[in-house]
C-alpha positions as CSV (number, residue, x, y, z in Angstrom):
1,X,33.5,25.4,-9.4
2,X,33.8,29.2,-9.4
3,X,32.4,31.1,-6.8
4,X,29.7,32.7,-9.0
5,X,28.2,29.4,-10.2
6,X,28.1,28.0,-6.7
7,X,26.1,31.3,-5.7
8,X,23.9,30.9,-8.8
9,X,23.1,27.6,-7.5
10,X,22.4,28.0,-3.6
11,X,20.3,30.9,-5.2
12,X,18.3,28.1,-7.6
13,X,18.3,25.6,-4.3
14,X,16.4,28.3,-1.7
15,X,14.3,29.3,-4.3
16,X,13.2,25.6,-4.7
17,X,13.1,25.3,-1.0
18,X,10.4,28.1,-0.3
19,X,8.3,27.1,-3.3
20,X,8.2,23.9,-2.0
21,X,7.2,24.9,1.3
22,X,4.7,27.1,-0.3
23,X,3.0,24.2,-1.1
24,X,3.4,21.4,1.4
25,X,0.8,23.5,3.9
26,X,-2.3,20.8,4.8
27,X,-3.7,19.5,1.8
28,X,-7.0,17.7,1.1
29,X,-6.2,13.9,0.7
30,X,-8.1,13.9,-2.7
31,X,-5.8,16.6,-4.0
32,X,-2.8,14.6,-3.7
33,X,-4.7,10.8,-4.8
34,X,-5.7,12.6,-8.2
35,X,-8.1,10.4,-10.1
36,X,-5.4,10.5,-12.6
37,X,-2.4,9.2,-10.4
38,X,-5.3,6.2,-8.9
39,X,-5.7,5.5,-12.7
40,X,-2.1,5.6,-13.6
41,X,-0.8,4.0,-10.4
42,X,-4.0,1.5,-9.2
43,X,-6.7,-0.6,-10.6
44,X,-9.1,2.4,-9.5
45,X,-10.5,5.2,-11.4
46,X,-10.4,7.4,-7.8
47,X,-8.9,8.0,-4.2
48,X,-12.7,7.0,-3.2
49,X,-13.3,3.7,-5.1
50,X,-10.1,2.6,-3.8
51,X,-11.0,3.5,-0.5
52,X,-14.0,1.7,-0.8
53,X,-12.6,-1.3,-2.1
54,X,-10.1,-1.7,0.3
55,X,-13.4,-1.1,3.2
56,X,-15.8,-2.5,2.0
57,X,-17.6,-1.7,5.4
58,X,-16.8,1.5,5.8
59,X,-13.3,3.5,6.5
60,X,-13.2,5.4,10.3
61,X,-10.8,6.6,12.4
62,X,-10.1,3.1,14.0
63,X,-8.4,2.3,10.5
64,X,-5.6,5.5,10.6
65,X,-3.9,3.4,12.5
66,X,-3.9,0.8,10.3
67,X,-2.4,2.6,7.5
68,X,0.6,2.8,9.7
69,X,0.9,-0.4,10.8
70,X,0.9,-2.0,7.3
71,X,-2.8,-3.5,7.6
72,X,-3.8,-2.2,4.2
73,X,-0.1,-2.9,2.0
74,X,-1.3,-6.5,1.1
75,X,-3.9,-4.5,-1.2
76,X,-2.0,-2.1,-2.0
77,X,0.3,-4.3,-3.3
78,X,-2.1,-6.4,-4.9
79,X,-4.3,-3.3,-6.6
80,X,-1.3,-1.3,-7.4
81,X,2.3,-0.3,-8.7
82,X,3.4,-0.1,-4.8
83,X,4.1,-2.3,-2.1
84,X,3.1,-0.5,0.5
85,X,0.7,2.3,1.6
86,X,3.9,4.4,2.8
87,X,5.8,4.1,-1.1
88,X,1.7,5.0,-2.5
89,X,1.2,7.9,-0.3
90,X,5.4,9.1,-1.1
91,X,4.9,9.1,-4.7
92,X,1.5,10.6,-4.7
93,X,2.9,13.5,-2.2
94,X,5.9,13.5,-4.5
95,X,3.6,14.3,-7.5
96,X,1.7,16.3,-5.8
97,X,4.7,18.8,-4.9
98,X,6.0,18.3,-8.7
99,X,3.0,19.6,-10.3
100,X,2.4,22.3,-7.9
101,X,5.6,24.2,-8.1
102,X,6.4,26.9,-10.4
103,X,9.6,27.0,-11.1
């Protein structure tokens, strides 16, 4: 590779870097589960139905740790593309960085 190709392209690769940090600040939840990526990805129409469905008492606190723990991948992989709640909330983050960057 010549030198000025390889500058070109640690150029094109910070540039990436700082847009993408320029948008992976703190992000409401329902910003990143679109309705369209629950439509496309889930048997939902929202971040909120599927919420709902997967408490059907109510979600609190008490159930962040469940996320973690893998209390809620059985439905996710049941109601959904994903196995897990860590591969749903990747490629939603994922898509959520991709259409958010302006390259």
């Amino acid at each position: 590779m010549s030198k000025d190709f390889e500058k070109n392209l640690s150029k094109i690769f910070k540039s990436i870097e700082g847009k993408v940090e320029a948008v992976t600040g703190e992000v409401a939840i329902t910003k990143v589960f679109t309705d369209q990526f629950m439509r496309q990805n889930t048997s939902f129409q929202s971040f909120e139905a599927f919420i709902n469905a997967a408490y059907p008492n109510g979600f609190s606190e008490t159930h962040l740790s469940g996320l973690q723990s893998g209390a809620l991948d059985v439905f996710i992989s049941q109601n959904s593309k994903f196995k897990s709640w860590g591969e749903l909330y990747t490629a939603a983050g994922e898509k959520y960085i991709l259409d958010n960057i302006k390259l």
